[in-house]
matplotlib code that plots the C-alpha trace (Angstrom):
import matplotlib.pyplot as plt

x = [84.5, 86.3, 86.8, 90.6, 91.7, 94.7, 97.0, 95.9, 92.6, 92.6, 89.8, 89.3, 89.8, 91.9, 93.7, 90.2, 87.8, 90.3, 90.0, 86.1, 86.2, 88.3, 86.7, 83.3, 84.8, 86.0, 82.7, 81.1, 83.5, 83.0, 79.3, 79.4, 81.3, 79.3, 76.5, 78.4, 78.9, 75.2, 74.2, 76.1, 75.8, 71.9, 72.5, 74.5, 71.7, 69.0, 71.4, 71.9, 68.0, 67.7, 70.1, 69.2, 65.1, 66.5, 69.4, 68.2, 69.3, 68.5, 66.9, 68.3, 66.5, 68.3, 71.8, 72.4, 72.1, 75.1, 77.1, 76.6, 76.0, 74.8, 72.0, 71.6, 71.5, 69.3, 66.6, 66.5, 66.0, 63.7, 61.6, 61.4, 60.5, 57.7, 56.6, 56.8, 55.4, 52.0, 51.9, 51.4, 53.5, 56.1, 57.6, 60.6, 59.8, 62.6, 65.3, 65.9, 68.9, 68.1, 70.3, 70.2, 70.9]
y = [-56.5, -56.3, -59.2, -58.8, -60.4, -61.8, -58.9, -62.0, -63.5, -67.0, -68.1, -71.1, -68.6, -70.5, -69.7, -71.6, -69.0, -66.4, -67.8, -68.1, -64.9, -63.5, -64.9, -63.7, -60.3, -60.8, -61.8, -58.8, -56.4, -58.0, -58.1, -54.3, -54.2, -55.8, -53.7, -50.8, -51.8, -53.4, -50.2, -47.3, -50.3, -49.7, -45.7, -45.5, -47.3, -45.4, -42.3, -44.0, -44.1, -40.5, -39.6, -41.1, -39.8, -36.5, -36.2, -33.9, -35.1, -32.9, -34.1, -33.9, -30.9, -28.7, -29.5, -25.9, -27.1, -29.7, -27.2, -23.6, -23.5, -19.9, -21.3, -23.5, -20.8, -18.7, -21.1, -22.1, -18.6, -18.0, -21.0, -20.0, -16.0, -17.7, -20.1, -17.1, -14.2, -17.4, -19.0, -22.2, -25.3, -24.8, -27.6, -26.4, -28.2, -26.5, -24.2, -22.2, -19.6, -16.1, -14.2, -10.6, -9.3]
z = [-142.3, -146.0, -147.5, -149.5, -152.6, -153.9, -156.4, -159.0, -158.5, -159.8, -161.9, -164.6, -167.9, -169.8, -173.5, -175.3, -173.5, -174.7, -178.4, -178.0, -176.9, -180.1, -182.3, -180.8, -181.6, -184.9, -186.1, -184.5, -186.4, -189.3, -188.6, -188.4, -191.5, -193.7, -192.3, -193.0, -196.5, -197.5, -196.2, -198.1, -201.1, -200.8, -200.8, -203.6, -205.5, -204.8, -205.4, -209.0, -209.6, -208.7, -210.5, -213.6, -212.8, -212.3, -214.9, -218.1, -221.6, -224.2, -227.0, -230.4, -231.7, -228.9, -229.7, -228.3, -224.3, -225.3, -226.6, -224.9, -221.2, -221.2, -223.5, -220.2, -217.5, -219.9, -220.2, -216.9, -215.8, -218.6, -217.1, -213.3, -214.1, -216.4, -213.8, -210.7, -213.1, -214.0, -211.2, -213.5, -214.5, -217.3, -219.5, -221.5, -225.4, -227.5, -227.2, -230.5, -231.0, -232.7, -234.2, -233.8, -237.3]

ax = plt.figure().add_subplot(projection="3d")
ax.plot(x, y, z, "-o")
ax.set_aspect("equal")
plt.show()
């Protein structure tokens, strides 16, 4: 009725189809790893182009943005209650500082 086995069951796997076998699984981690790594590669490029789409020099004539970063926070404020109180687009050409003499 049951059909019983040996502790050991024999079969023909020798020490090459262990090898074959290794190395089959070396390659696929290193498969995965270079996937791993083309891939976050590819990300951290297109992060770079955002970046440098998105990143906000100021131009020469507003040396104040370089140097004060309340002159930063201010004009950025300044924009957005502009563009909500409009209701139109807002491009930010020059930032001047006034004394208040």
């Amino acid at each position: 009725m049951f059909r019983t086995f040996g502790a050991y069951p024999t079969n023909d796997f020798g020490i090459t189809d262990a090898l074959l076998v290794s190395l089959f699984a070396i390659i696929v981690v290193f498969a995965v790893l270079a996937l791993i790594i083309g891939t976050t590669t590819g990300i951290q490029k297109i992060n770079d182009k955002i970046n440098c789409a998105t990143k906000i020099n100021p131009s020469p004539e507003n040396k104040i943005l370089e140097e004060d970063k309340d002159a930063v926070i201010a004009t950025l404020v300044a924009t957005i209650d502009y563009q909500r109180e409009f209701n139109t687009d807002v491009q930010v050409n020059s930032v001047e500082l006034i004394d208040e003499e």
